[in-house]
C-alpha positions as CSV (number, residue, x, y, z in Angstrom):
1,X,-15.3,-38.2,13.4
2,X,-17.9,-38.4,16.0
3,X,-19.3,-35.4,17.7
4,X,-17.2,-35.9,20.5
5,X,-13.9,-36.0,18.8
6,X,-15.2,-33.4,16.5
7,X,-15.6,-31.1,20.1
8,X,-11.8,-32.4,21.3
9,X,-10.7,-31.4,17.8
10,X,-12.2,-28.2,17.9
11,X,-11.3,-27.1,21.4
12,X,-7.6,-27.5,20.4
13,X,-7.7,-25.6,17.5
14,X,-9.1,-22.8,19.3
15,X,-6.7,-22.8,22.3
16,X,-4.3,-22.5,19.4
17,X,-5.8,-19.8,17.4
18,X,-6.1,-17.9,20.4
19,X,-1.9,-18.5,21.2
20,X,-1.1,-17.7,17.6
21,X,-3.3,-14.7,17.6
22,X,-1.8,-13.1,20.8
23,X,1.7,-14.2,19.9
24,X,1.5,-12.8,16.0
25,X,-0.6,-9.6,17.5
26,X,2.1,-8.5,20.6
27,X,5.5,-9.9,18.3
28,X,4.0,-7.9,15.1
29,X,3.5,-4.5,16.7
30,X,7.0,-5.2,18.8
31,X,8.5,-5.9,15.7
32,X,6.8,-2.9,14.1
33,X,7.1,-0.3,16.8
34,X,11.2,-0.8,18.3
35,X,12.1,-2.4,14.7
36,X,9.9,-0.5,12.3
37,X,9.4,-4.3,10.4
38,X,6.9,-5.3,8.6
39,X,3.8,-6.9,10.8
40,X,4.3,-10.2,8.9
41,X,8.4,-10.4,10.6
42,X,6.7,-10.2,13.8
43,X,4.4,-12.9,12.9
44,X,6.8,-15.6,11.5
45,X,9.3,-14.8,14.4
46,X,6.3,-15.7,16.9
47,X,5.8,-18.9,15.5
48,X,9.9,-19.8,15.4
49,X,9.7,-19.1,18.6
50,X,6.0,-21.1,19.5
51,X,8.3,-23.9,17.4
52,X,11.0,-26.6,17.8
53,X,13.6,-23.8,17.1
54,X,13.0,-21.7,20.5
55,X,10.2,-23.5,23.3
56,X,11.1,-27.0,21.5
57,X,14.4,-26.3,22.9
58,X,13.5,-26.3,26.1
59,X,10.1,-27.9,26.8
60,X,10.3,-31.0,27.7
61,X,9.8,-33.7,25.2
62,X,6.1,-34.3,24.9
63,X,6.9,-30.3,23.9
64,X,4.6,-30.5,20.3
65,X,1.2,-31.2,22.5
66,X,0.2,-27.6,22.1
67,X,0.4,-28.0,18.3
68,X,0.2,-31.6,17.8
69,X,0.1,-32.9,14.0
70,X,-3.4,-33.7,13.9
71,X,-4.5,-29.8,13.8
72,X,-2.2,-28.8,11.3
73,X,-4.4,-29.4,8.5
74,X,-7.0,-27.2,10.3
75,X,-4.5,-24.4,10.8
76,X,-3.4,-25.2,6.9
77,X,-7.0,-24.1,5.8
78,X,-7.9,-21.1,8.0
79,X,-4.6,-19.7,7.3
80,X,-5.2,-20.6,3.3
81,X,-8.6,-18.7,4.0
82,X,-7.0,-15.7,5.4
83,X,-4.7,-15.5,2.4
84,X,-7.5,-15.5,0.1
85,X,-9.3,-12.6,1.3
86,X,-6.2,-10.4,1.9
87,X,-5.5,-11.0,-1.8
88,X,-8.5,-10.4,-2.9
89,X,-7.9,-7.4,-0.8
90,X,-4.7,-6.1,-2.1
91,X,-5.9,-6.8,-5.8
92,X,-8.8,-4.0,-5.2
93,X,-6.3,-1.8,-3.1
94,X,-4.2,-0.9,-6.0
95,X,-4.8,2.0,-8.7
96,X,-2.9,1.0,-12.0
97,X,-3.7,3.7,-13.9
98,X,0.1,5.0,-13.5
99,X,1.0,1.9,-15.2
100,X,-0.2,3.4,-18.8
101,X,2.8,5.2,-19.0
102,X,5.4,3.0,-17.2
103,X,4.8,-0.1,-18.7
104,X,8.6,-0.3,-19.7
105,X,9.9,-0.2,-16.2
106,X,7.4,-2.7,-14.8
107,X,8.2,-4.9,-17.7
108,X,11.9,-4.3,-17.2
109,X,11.9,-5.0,-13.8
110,X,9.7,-8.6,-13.7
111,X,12.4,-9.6,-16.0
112,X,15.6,-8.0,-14.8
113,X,14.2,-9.5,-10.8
114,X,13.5,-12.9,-12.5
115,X,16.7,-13.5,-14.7
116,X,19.3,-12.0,-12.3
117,X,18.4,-14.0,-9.5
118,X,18.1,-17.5,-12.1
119,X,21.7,-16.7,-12.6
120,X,23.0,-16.4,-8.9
121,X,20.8,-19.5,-8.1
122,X,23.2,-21.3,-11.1
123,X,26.0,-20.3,-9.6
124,X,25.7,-21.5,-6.1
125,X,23.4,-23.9,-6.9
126,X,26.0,-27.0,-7.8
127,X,28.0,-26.8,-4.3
128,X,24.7,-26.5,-2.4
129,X,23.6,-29.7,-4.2
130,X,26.9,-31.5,-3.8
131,X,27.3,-30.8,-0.1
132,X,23.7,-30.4,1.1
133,X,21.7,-32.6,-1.2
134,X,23.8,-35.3,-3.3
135,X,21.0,-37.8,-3.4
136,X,17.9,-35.3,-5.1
137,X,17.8,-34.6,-8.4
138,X,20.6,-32.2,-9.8
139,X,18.7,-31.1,-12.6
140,X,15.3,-30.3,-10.3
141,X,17.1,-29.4,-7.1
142,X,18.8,-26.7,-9.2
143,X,15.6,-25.4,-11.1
144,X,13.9,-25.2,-8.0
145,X,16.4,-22.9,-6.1
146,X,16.4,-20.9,-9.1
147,X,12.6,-20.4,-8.7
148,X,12.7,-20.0,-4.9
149,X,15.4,-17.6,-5.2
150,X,13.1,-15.5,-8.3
151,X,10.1,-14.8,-7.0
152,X,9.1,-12.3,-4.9
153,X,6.0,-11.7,-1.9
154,X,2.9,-10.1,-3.5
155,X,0.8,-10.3,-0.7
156,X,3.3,-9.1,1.8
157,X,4.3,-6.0,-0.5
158,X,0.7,-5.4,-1.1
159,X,0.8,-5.4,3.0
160,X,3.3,-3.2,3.1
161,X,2.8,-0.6,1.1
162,X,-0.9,-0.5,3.0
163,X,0.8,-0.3,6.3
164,X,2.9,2.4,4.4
165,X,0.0,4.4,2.6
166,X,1.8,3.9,-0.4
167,X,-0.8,1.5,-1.7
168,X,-2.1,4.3,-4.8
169,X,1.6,5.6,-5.4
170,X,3.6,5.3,-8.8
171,X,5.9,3.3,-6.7
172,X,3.3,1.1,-5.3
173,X,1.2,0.2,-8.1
174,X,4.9,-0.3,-10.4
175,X,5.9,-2.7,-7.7
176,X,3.0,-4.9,-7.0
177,X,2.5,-5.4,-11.3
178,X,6.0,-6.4,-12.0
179,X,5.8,-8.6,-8.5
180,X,2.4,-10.1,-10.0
181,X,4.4,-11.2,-13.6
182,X,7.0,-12.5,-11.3
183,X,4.8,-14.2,-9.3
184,X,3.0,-15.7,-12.0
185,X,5.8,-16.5,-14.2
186,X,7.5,-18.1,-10.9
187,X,4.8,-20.2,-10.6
188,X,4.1,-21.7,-14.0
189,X,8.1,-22.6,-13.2
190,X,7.2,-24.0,-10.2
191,X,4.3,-26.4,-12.1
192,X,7.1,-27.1,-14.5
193,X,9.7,-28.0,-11.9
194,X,6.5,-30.2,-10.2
195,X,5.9,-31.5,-13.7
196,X,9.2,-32.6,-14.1
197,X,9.8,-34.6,-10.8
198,X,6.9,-36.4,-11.4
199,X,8.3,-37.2,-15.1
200,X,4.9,-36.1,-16.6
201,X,6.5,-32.9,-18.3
202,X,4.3,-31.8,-21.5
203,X,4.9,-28.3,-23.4
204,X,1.9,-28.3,-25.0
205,X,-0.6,-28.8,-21.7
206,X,2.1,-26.1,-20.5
207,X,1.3,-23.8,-23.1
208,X,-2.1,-24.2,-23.0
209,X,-2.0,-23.2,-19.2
210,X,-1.0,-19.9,-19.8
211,X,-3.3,-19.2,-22.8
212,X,-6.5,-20.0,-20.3
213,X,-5.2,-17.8,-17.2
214,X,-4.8,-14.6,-19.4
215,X,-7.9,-15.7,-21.4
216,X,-9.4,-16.1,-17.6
217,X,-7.7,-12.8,-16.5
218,X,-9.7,-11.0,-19.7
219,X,-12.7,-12.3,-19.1
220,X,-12.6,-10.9,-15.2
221,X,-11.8,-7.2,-16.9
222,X,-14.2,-6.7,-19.6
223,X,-16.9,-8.9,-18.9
224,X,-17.3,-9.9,-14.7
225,X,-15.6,-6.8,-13.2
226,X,-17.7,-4.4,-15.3
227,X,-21.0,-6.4,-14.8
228,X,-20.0,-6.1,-11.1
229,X,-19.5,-2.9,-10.5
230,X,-22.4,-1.8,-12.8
231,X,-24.7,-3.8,-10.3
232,X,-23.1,-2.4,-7.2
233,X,-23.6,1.5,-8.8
234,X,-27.7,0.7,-9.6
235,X,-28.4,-1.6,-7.0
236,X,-25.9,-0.1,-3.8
237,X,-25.8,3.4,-4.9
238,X,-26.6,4.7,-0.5
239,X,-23.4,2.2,0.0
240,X,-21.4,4.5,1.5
241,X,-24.0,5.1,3.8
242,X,-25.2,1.4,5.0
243,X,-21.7,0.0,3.9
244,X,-21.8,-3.5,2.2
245,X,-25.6,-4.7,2.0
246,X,-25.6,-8.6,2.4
247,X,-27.2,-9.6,-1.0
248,X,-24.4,-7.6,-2.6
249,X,-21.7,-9.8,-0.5
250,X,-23.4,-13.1,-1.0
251,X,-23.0,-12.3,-4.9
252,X,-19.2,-11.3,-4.0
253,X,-18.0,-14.1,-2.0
254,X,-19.9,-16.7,-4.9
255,X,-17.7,-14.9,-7.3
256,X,-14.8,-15.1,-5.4
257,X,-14.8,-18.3,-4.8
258,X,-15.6,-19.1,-7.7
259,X,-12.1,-17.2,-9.2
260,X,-9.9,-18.7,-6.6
261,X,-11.6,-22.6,-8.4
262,X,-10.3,-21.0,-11.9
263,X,-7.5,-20.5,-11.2
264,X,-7.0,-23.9,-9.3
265,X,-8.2,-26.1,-12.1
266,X,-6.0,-23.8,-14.4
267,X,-2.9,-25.2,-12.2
268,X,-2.1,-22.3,-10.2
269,X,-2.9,-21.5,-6.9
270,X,-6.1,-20.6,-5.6
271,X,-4.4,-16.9,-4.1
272,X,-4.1,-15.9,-7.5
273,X,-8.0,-16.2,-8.5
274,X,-8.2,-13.9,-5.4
275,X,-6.0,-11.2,-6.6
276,X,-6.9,-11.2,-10.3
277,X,-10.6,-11.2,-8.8
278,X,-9.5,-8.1,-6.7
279,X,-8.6,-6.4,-9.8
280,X,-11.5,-6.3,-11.5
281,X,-13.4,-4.3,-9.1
282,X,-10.5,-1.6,-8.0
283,X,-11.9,1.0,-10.2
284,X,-15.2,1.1,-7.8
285,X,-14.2,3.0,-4.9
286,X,-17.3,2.3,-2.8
287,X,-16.8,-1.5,-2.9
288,X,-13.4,-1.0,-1.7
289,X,-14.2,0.9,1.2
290,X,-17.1,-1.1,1.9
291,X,-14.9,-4.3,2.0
292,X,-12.2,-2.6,4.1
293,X,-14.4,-1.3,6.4
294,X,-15.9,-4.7,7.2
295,X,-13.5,-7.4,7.2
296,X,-10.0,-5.9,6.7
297,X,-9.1,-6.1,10.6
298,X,-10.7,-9.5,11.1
299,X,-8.5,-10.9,8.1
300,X,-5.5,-9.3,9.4
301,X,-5.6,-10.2,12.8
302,X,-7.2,-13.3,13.1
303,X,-6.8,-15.2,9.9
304,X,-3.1,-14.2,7.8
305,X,-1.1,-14.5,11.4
306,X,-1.8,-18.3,11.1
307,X,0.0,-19.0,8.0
308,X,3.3,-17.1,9.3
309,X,3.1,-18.9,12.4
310,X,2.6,-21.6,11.1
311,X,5.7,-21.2,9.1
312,X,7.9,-20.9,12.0
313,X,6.4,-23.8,13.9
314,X,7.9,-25.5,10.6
315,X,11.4,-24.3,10.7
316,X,14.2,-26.0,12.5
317,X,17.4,-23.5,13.0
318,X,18.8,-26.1,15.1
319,X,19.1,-28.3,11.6
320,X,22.4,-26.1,10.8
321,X,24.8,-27.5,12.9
322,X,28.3,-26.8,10.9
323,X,30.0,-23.9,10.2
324,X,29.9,-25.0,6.6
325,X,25.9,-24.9,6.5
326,X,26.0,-21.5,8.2
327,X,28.5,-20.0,5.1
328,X,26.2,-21.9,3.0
329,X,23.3,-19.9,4.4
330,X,24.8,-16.6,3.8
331,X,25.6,-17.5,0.5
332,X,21.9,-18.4,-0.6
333,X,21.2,-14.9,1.3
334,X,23.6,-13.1,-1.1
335,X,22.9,-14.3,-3.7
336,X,19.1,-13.7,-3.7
337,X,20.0,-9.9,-2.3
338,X,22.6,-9.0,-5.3
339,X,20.2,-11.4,-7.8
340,X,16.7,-9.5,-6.9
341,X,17.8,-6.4,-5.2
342,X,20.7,-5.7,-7.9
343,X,18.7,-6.4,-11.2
344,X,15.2,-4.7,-10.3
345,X,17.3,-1.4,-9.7
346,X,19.3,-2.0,-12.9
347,X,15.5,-2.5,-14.4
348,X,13.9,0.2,-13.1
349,X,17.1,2.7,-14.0
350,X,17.8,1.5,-17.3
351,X,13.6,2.8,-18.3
352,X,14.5,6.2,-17.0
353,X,13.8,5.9,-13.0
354,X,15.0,8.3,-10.7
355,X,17.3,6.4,-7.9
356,X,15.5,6.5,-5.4
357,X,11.8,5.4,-7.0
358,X,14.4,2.8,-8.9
359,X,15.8,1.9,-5.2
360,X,12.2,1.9,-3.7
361,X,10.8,-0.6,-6.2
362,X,13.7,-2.8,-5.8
363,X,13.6,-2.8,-1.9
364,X,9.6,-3.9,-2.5
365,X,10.6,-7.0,-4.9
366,X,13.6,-7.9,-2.9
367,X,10.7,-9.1,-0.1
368,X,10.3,-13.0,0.2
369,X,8.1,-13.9,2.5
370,X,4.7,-15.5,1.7
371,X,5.1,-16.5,-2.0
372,X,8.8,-17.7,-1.3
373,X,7.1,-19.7,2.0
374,X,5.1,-21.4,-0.1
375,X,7.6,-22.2,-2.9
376,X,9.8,-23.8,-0.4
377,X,7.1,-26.0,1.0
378,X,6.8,-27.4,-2.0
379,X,10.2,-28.2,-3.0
380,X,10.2,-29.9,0.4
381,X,7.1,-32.0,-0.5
382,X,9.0,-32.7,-3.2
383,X,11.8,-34.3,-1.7
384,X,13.8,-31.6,-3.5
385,X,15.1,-29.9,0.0
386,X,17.1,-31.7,3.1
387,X,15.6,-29.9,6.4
388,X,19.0,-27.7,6.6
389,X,18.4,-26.4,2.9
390,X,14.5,-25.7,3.9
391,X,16.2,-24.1,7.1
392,X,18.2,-21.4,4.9
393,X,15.5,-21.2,2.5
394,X,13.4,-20.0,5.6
395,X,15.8,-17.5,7.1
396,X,16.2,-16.3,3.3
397,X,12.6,-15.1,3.2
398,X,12.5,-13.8,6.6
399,X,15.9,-11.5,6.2
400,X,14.8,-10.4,2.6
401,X,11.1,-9.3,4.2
402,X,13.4,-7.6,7.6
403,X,15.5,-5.6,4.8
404,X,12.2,-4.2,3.3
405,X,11.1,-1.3,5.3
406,X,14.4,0.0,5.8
407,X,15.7,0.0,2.3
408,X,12.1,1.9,1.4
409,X,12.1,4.3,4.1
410,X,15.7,5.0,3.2
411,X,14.8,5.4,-0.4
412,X,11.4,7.1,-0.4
413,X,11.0,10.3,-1.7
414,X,10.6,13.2,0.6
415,X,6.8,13.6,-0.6
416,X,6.0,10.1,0.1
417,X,7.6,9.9,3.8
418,X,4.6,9.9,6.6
């Protein structure tokens, strides 16, 4: 590019930024205020209706020269960016120290939300293939759903329950773990279903995986977090004073990155490195702060909206056009309710929960949004989806994320309710 085009470029994806910012910013505290949703619904509904779903409708046809192809991949990245440091974020938000003696119900629920929801996906899974899909791959077209259908939103929980003050609650910290082994199981499944489509499926490399992330998620607990937050207590002990001195965020953002390249060369995505690198350091207060105070509101405003947005710019309701695909999309709505919804309650009851804590936890994993957004996108990369299936894929994660609030606020424990 020369500088010129480089200026053009640019120019447009600030006009853009500055549209998705406004839209995301006056749809999410709409949303938030006269619907009491989460600020992400408000975000994904701006950009269905930024998209070819709502002003494509009615624009004329040159419509997409506000957000022409060429920027996407510039959106892509700031909105990748954003995700990164709300993970790393929501990793140091979180006090597991409940967890010591609840580690039956978080381990009950990751596998009760992953293995009812497999079996819903099995059961609709060979009609929505026959009518919606004939010409993919049975065997990968069902695997996938099962996975989109499994896994639930970390970083829009972790959002949540921040919005919520519920970030350093039983409930909370029980949520966001058995969502992290969800997550993470949900996306070694998602390599796997990659691996197979691409016929270069081996159990061994598979295997190996998994033994280098927890080795990787070790080495961040005893050895990088401590050294961390050693250095910040010597070295940045007037901290809550001066907030975060520069040398110590150099160090931070090195080791950040750094995490978020782990955990991409170990096959997963870079958001995890963020998260697991957030973990390390939550025991250390003062960094928290120091982090929240500085950046939180630029990362929230400016930088997540663009991934949500972006999403809706993607979606095309318009693509269900039959009564048939519409009974098809309640159906895939159903059955991840009843799959997630249903089995984390049975989880969390069956270790001794109290309804409505069970209720609360299951309303959190029942959320779709982000990780489900980005499962989808990659079935669709992967030729796995038609555009109607990516359509009720879409409106899957948004209802499941719209159900959230609700369902906790109806559940939540008088002590808990602000």
């Amino acid at each position: 590019m020369n500088p010129s085009a480089i200026e053009g470029h640019l120019t447009l994806v600030l006009i853009q930024w500055m549209i998705i910012i406004a839209a995301a910013y006056i749809f999410g505290r709409l949303g938030k205020r006269f619907l009491h949703q989460p600020l992400a619904v408000g975000e994904i509904a701006a950009g269905i209706l930024l998209g070819p779903s709502a002003l494509g409708a009615v624009w004329p046809p040159d419509w997409p020269v506000l957000f022409p192809k060429e920027t996407q991949t510039s959106l892509q990245l700031l909105g990748k960016l954003g995700l990164i440091f709300l993970l790393f974020q929501v990793g140091m938000e979180f006090d597991y120290s409940h967890l010591r003696s609840r580690s039956k119900t978080v381990t009950a629920v990751s596998i009760f939300g992953m293995a009812a929801p497999f079996l819903c996906g099995l059961a609709i899974g060979p009609w929505l293939h026959e009518t919606f899909a004939p010409d993919t791959p049975r065997f990968g077209f069902q695997f996938f759903l099962c996975i989109a259908l499994s896994i639930s939103a970390l970083p829009i929980m972790g959002r949540i329950l921040l919005e919520m003050n519920l970030e350093r609650t039983a409930i909370g910290a029980m949520g966001i773990s058995a969502a992290a082994i969800d997550d993470v199981v949900g996306w070694v499944l998602l390599g796997v279903a990659t691996a197979l489509v691409m016929t270069d499926f081996n159990v061994w490399h598979l295997l190996v995986q998994i033994a280098l992330i927890v080795g990787f998620y070790l080495l961040l607990q005893n050895i990088i977090g401590p050294a961390l937050r050693k250095f910040w207590r010597k070295h940045v002990h007037d901290a809550h004073e001066k907030g975060m001195p520069n040398s110590f965020l150099a160090l931070l953002l090195v080791a950040l990155f750094a995490s978020c390249l782990v955990t991409h060369y170990l096959g997963i995505f870079v958001i995890f490195g963020a998260f697991l690198f957030g973990t390390c350091l939550h025991q250390e207060h003062g960094i928290v702060k120091a982090w929240r105070d500085r950046f939180s509101g630029v990362v929230l405003v400016a930088f997540v909206p663009i991934f949500f947005t972006n999403t809706g710019l993607n979606t095309r309701i318009g693509s269900l056009q039959t009564p048939e695909a519409w009974i098809a999309c309640g159906l895939v709505l159903a059955a991840a309710v009843i799959g997630k919804l249903g089995g984390c309650y049975l989880g969390a009851r069956l270790t001794g929960q109290p309804p409505h804590e069970a209720g609360c936890i299951a309303a959190l994993m029942n959320t779709r949004a982000l990780m489900a957004l980005i499962a989808i996108n990659v079935g669709l990369e992967l030729k796995l989806l038609t555009p109607a299936l990516f359509t009720m894929l879409v409106i899957m994660a948004l209802l499941t994320t719209v159900m959230c609030e609700p369902l906790l606020r109806w559940w939540l424990p008088r002590d808990l309710k602000t």
